[in-house]
C-alpha positions as CSV (number, residue, x, y, z in Angstrom):
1,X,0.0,0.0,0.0
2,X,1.3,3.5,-1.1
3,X,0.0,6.8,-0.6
4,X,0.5,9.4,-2.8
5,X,0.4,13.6,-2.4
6,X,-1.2,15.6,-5.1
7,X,1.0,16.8,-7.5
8,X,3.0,13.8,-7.1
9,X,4.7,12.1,-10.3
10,X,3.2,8.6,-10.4
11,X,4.0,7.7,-13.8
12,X,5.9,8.6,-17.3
13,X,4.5,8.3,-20.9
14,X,6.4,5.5,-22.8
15,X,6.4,3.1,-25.2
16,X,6.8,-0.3,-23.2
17,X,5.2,-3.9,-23.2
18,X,2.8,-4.2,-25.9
19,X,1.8,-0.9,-26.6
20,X,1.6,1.3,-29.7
21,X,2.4,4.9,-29.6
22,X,3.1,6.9,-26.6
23,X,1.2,5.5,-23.6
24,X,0.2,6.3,-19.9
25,X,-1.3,3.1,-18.3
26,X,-3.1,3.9,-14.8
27,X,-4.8,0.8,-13.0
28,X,-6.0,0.0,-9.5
29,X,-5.3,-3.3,-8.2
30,X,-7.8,-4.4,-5.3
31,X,-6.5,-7.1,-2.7
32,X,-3.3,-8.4,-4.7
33,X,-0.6,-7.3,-7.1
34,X,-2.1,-9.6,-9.6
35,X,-3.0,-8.9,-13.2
36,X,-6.4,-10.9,-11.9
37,X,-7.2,-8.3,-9.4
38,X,-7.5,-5.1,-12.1
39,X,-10.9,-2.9,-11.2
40,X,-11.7,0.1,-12.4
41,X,-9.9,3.3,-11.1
42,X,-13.0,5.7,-12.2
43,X,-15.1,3.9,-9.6
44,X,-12.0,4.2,-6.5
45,X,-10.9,8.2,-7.3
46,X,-12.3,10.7,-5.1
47,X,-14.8,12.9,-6.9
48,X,-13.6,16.2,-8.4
49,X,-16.2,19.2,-8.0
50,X,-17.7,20.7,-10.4
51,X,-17.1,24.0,-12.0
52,X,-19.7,25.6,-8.7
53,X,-17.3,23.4,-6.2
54,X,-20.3,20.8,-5.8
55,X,-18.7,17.0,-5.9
56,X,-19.5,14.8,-8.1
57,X,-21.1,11.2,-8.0
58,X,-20.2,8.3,-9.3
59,X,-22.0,5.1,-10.7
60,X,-21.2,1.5,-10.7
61,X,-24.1,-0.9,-12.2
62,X,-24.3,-4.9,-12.8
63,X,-26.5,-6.8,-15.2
64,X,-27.3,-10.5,-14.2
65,X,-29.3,-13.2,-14.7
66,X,-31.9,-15.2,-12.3
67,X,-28.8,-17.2,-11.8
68,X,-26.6,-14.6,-11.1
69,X,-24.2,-14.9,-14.1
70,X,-23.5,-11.3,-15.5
71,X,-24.3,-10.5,-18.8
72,X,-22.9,-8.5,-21.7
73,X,-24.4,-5.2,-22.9
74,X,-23.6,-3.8,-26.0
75,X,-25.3,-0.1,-25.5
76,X,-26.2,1.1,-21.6
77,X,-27.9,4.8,-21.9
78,X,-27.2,7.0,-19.3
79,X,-29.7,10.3,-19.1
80,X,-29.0,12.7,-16.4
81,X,-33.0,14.2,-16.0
82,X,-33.7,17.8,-15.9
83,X,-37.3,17.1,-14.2
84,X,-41.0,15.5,-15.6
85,X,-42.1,16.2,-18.9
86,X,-38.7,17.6,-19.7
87,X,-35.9,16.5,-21.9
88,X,-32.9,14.9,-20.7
89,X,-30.0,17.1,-20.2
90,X,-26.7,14.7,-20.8
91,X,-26.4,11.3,-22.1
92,X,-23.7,8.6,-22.1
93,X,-23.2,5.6,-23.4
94,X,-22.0,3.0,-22.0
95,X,-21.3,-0.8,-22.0
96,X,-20.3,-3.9,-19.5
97,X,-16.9,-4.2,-19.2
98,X,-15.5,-6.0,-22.4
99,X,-13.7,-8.6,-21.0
100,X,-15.9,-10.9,-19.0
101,X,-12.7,-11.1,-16.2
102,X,-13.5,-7.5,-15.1
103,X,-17.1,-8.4,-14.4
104,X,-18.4,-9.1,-10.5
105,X,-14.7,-8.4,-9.2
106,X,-15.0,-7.8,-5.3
107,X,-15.4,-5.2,-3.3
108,X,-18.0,-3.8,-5.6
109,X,-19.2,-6.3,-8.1
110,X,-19.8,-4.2,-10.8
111,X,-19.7,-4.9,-14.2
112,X,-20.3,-1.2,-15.8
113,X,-19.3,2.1,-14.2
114,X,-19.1,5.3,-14.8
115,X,-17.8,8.5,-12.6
116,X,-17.5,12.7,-12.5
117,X,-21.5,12.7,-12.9
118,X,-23.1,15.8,-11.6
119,X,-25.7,15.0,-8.7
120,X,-29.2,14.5,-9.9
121,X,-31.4,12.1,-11.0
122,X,-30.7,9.8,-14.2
123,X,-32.4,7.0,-16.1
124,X,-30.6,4.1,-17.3
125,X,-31.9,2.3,-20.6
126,X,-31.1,-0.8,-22.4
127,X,-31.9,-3.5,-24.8
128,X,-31.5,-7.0,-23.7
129,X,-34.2,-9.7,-24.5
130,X,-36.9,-6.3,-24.6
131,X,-36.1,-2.7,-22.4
132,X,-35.2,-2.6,-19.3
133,X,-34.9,0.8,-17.6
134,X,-34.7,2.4,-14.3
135,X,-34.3,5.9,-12.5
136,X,-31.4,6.3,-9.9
137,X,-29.9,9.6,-8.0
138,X,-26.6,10.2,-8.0
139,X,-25.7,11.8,-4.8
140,X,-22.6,14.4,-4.7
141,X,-19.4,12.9,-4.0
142,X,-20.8,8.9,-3.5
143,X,-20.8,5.8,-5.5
144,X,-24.4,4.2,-6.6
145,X,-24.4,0.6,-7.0
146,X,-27.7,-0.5,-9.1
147,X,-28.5,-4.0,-10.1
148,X,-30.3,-5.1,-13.3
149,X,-31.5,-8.9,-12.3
150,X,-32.9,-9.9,-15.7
């Protein structure tokens, strides 16, 4: 375990391993130094503000089945909601993790997520064997965890 200072180098662009091109490679490793144990750093950084100083949210999400095996989705919709009636303000789009190793990885068991969202409330669409949606509120410098049991 290693604390670091902001402002702090913590890495150098290169052109090592297997990569193409100048590169900066950032990953968070949870439990063990082991390739195995890569999550997603997005969902582990503490939330910048926004341009008024208000924090931002984050939001991690799983899709699974009545077994609890996590499925793929190709396009997530994310719609941060400016109130009823109205339309939505932002969108994103996202998708499950691409390599099916990433998905349901402890502490957090996510297999999509997403962070610097603005508070506020946002619907999340999809397509997977018909729609499934739902509304969630981000909540200013927190992580939401939604599941999607199909």
């Amino acid at each position: 375990d290693e604390s670091v200072s902001s402002g702090e180098q913590i890495g150098l662009v290169g052109m090592s391993g297997g990569v193409k091109g100048s590169t900066l490679h950032f990953e968070v490793r949870y439990g063990e130094n082991l390739f195995s144990k890569v999550i997603n750093p997005e969902l582990w950084l503490a939330p910048l503000p926004d341009e008024d100083g208000q924090a931002l949210g984050a939001l991690a999400g799983r899709v699974v089945d009545a077994q609890g095996n996590y499925l793929k989705v190709e396009n997530i919709v994310l719609e941060r909601l400016a109130g009823p009636g109205m339309p939505a303000m932002d969108q994103l789009y996202l998708k499950t993790y691409a390599e099916k190793r990433l998905m349901g990885i402890s502490p957090i068991g996510e297999t999509f997520g997403v962070g610097s969202l603005p508070a506020g409330e946002y619907q999340i669409t999809f397509l997977l064997n018909g729609v499934h949606q739902r509304v969630v509120k981000i909540e200013p410098g927190k992580l939401t965890l939604v599941t999607f049991q199909l």
